[in-house]
Residue frames relative to the residue before (quaternion, step in Angstrom):
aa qw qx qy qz dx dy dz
X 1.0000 0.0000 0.0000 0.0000 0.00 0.00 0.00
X 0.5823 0.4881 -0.4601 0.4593 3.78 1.14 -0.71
X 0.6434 0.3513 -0.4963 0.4652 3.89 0.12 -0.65
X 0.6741 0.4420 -0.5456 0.2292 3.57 0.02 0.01
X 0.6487 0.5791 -0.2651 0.4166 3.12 1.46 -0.63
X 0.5776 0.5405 -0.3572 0.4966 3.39 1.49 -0.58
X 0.5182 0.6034 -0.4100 0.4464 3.58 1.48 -0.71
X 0.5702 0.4922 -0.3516 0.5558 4.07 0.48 -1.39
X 0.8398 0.1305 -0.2771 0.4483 3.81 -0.43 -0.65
X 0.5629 0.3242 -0.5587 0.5156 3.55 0.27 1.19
X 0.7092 0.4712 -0.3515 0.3892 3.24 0.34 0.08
X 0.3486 0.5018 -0.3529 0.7086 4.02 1.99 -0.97
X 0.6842 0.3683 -0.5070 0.3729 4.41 -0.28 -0.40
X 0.7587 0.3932 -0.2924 0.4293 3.09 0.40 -1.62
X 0.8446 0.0901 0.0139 0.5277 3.79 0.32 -0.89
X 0.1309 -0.7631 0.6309 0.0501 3.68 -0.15 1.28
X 0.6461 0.4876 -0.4159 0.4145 4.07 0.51 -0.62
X 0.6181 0.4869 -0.3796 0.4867 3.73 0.95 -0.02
X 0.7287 0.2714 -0.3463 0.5247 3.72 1.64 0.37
X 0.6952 0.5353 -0.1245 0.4634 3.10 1.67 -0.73
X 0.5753 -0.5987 0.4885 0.2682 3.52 -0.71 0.67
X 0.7215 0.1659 0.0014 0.6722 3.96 1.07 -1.31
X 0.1827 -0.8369 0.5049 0.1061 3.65 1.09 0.73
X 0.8379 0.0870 -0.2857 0.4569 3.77 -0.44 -0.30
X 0.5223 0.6681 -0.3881 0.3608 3.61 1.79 -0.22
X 0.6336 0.6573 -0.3523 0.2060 3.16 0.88 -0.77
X 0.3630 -0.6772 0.5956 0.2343 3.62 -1.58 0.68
X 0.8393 -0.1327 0.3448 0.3989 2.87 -2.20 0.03
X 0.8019 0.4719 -0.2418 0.2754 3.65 -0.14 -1.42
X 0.4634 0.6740 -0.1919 0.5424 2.74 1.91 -1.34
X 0.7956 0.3895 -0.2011 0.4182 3.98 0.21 -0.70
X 0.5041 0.6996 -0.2040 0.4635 3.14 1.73 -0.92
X 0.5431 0.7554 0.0232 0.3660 2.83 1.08 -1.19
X 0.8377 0.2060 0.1520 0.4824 2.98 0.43 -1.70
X 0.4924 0.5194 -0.3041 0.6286 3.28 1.91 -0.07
X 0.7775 0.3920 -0.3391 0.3561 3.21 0.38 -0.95
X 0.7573 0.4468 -0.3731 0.2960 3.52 0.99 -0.09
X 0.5185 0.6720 -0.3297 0.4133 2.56 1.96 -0.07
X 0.6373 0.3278 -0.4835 0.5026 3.60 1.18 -0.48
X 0.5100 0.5450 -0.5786 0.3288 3.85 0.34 -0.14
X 0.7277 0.3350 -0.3497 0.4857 3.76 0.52 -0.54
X 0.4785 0.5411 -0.4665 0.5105 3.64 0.79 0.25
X 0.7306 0.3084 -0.3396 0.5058 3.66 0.22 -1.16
X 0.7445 0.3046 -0.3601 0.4726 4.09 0.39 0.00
X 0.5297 0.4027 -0.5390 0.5164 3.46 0.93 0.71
X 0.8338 0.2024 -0.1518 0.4907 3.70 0.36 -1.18
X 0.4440 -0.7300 0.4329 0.2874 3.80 1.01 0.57
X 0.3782 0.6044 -0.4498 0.5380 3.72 1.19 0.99
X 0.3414 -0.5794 0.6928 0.2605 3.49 -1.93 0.41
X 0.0745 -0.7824 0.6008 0.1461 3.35 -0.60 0.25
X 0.6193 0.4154 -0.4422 0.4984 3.72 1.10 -0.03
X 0.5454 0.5940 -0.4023 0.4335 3.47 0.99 -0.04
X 0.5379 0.7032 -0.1582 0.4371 3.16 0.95 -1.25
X 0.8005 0.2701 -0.0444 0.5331 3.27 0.10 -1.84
X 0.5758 0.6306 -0.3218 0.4090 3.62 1.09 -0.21
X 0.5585 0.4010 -0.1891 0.7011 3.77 1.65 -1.15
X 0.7757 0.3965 -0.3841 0.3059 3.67 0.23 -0.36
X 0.4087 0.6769 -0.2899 0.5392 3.78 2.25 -1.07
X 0.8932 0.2698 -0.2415 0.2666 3.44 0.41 -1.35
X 0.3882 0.7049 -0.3205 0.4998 3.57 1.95 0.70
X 0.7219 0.4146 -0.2076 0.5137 2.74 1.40 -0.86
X 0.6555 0.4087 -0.2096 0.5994 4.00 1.10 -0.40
X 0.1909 -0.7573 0.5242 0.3396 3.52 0.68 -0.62
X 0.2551 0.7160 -0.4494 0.4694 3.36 1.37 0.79
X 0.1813 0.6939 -0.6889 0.1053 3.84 -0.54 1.77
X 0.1390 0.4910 -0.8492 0.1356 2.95 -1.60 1.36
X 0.4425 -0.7024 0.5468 0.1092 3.50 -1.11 1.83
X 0.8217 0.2217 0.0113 0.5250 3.09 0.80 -1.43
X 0.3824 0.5112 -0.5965 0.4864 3.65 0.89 1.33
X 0.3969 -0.6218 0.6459 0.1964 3.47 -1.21 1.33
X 0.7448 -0.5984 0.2558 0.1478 3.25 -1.26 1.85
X 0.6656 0.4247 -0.2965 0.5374 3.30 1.27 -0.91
X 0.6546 0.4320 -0.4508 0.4261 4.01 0.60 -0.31
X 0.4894 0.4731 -0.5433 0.4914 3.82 0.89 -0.48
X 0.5928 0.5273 -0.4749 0.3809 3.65 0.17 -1.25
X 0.6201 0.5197 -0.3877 0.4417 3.89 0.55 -1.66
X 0.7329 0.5792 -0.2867 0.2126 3.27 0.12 -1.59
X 0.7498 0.5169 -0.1675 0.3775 2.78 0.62 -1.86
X 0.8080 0.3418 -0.0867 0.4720 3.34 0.96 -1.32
X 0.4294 0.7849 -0.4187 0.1558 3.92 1.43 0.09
X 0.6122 0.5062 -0.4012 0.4561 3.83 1.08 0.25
X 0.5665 0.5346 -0.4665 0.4191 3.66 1.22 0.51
X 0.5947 -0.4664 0.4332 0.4911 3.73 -1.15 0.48
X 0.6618 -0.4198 0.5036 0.3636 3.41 -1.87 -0.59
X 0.5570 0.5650 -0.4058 0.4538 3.29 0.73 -0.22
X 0.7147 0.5518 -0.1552 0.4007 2.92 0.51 -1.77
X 0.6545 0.4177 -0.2486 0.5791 3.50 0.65 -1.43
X 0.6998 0.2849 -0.4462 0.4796 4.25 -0.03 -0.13
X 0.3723 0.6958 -0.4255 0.4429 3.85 0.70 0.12
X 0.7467 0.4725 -0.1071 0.4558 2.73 -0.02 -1.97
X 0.5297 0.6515 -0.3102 0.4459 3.85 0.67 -1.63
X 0.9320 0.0477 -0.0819 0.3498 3.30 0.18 -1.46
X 0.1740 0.6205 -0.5305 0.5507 3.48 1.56 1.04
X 0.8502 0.3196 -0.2784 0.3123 3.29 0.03 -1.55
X 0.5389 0.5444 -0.3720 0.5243 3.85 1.05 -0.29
X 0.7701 0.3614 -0.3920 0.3502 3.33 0.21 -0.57
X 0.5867 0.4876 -0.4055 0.5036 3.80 1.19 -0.69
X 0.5572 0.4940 -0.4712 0.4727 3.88 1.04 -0.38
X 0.5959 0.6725 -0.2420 0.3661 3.80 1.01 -0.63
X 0.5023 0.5378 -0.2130 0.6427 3.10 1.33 -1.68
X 0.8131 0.3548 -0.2810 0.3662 3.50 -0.55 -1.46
X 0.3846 0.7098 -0.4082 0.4262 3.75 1.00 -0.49
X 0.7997 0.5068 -0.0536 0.3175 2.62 -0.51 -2.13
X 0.6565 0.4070 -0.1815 0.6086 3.70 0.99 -1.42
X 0.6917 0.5408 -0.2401 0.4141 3.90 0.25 -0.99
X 0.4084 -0.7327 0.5139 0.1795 3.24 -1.13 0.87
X 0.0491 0.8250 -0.5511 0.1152 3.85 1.43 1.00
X 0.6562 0.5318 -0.2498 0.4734 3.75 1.11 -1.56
Protein backbone atom coordinates (compact mmCIF):
# COMPACT_ATOMS: atom_id res chain seq x y z
CA UNK A 1 0.00 0.00 0.00
CA UNK A 2 3.04 2.51 0.71
CA UNK A 3 4.17 2.40 -3.07
CA UNK A 4 0.78 3.29 -3.78
CA UNK A 5 0.96 6.13 -1.74
CA UNK A 6 4.40 7.08 -2.89
CA UNK A 7 2.68 6.64 -6.40
CA UNK A 8 -0.31 9.62 -5.43
CA UNK A 9 2.56 11.99 -4.31
CA UNK A 10 4.42 11.59 -7.54
CA UNK A 11 1.79 12.12 -9.39
CA UNK A 12 0.16 15.64 -6.94
CA UNK A 13 4.24 16.73 -8.28
CA UNK A 14 3.95 16.00 -11.71
CA UNK A 15 0.22 17.06 -12.08
CA UNK A 16 -1.40 18.90 -9.04
CA UNK A 17 -4.79 19.96 -11.18
CA UNK A 18 -5.62 16.20 -11.31
CA UNK A 19 -5.84 16.68 -7.27
CA UNK A 20 -6.39 20.23 -7.09
CA UNK A 21 -9.24 22.30 -8.07
CA UNK A 22 -6.53 25.43 -9.24
CA UNK A 23 -3.92 22.66 -9.96
CA UNK A 24 -0.62 24.49 -10.46
CA UNK A 25 -2.42 27.44 -8.36
CA UNK A 26 -2.62 25.76 -5.45
CA UNK A 27 -0.98 26.67 -1.90
CA UNK A 28 0.51 25.10 0.99
CA UNK A 29 -2.96 25.13 2.81
CA UNK A 30 -4.40 23.71 -0.17
CA UNK A 31 -2.13 20.40 0.32
CA UNK A 32 -2.49 20.56 4.00
CA UNK A 33 -5.67 20.02 3.52
CA UNK A 34 -5.85 17.25 1.47
CA UNK A 35 -3.22 15.32 3.42
CA UNK A 36 -4.80 15.62 6.37
CA UNK A 37 -7.81 13.90 5.23
CA UNK A 38 -6.10 11.68 3.63
CA UNK A 39 -4.24 10.38 6.69
CA UNK A 40 -7.60 10.48 8.58
CA UNK A 41 -8.96 7.94 6.05
CA UNK A 42 -5.81 5.95 6.34
CA UNK A 43 -5.94 5.76 10.18
CA UNK A 44 -9.79 4.39 9.76
CA UNK A 45 -8.84 2.18 7.01
CA UNK A 46 -5.56 0.78 8.59
CA UNK A 47 -6.53 1.66 12.34
CA UNK A 48 -3.05 3.66 12.60
CA UNK A 49 -2.28 7.57 13.13
CA UNK A 50 -0.19 8.50 10.59
CA UNK A 51 0.05 12.23 11.62
CA UNK A 52 1.15 10.99 14.81
CA UNK A 53 3.49 8.75 13.40
CA UNK A 54 5.05 11.08 10.89
CA UNK A 55 5.02 13.71 13.60
CA UNK A 56 7.56 11.43 16.17
CA UNK A 57 9.41 10.48 13.11
CA UNK A 58 9.62 14.69 11.46
CA UNK A 59 10.74 15.57 14.89
CA UNK A 60 13.97 13.00 14.74
CA UNK A 61 14.59 14.24 11.86
CA UNK A 62 14.69 18.30 12.76
CA UNK A 63 15.39 17.86 16.31
CA UNK A 64 12.38 20.04 16.48
CA UNK A 65 9.98 18.63 19.70
CA UNK A 66 6.60 19.90 19.98
CA UNK A 67 4.48 16.64 21.27
CA UNK A 68 1.41 18.30 21.00
CA UNK A 69 1.95 20.45 17.69
CA UNK A 70 -0.22 18.82 14.89
CA UNK A 71 2.44 17.61 12.24
CA UNK A 72 1.45 19.91 9.60
CA UNK A 73 2.22 23.22 11.83
CA UNK A 74 5.79 21.81 12.79
CA UNK A 75 6.02 21.29 8.97
CA UNK A 76 4.67 25.33 8.83
CA UNK A 77 6.97 26.19 11.51
CA UNK A 78 9.92 24.62 10.82
CA UNK A 79 9.91 25.48 7.20
CA UNK A 80 8.00 29.18 7.28
CA UNK A 81 10.95 31.34 5.69
CA UNK A 82 10.71 29.32 2.37
CA UNK A 83 8.52 30.63 -0.62
CA UNK A 84 5.31 28.57 -1.58
CA UNK A 85 6.75 26.73 -4.02
CA UNK A 86 9.46 25.70 -2.16
CA UNK A 87 7.52 24.95 1.06
CA UNK A 88 4.87 22.47 -1.15
CA UNK A 89 8.08 20.69 -2.50
CA UNK A 90 9.50 20.12 0.50
CA UNK A 91 5.71 18.85 1.92
CA UNK A 92 5.86 16.27 -0.61
CA UNK A 93 9.67 15.24 -0.44
CA UNK A 94 9.02 15.06 3.13
CA UNK A 95 5.96 12.49 2.95
CA UNK A 96 7.39 10.48 0.62
CA UNK A 97 10.86 9.81 2.58
CA UNK A 98 8.25 9.30 5.62
CA UNK A 99 6.76 6.66 3.03
CA UNK A 100 10.05 5.13 2.00
CA UNK A 101 11.00 4.86 5.70
CA UNK A 102 7.45 3.38 6.45
CA UNK A 103 7.34 0.89 4.11
CA UNK A 104 11.10 -0.35 5.11
CA UNK A 105 10.45 0.14 9.06
CA UNK A 106 8.87 -2.09 11.31
CA UNK A 107 6.11 0.94 12.39
CA UNK A 108 3.26 -2.00 11.42
Amino acid sequence: METKIIELIHIIKRRPGMVFFDGTNAVLKDYIHFFEGFFYSLEFTLNMNFEREISKWYQKRTDFIAPNMNWFAQFEHINKDLIEKEKIEKLLNTLEDFFNYYNTSSLT
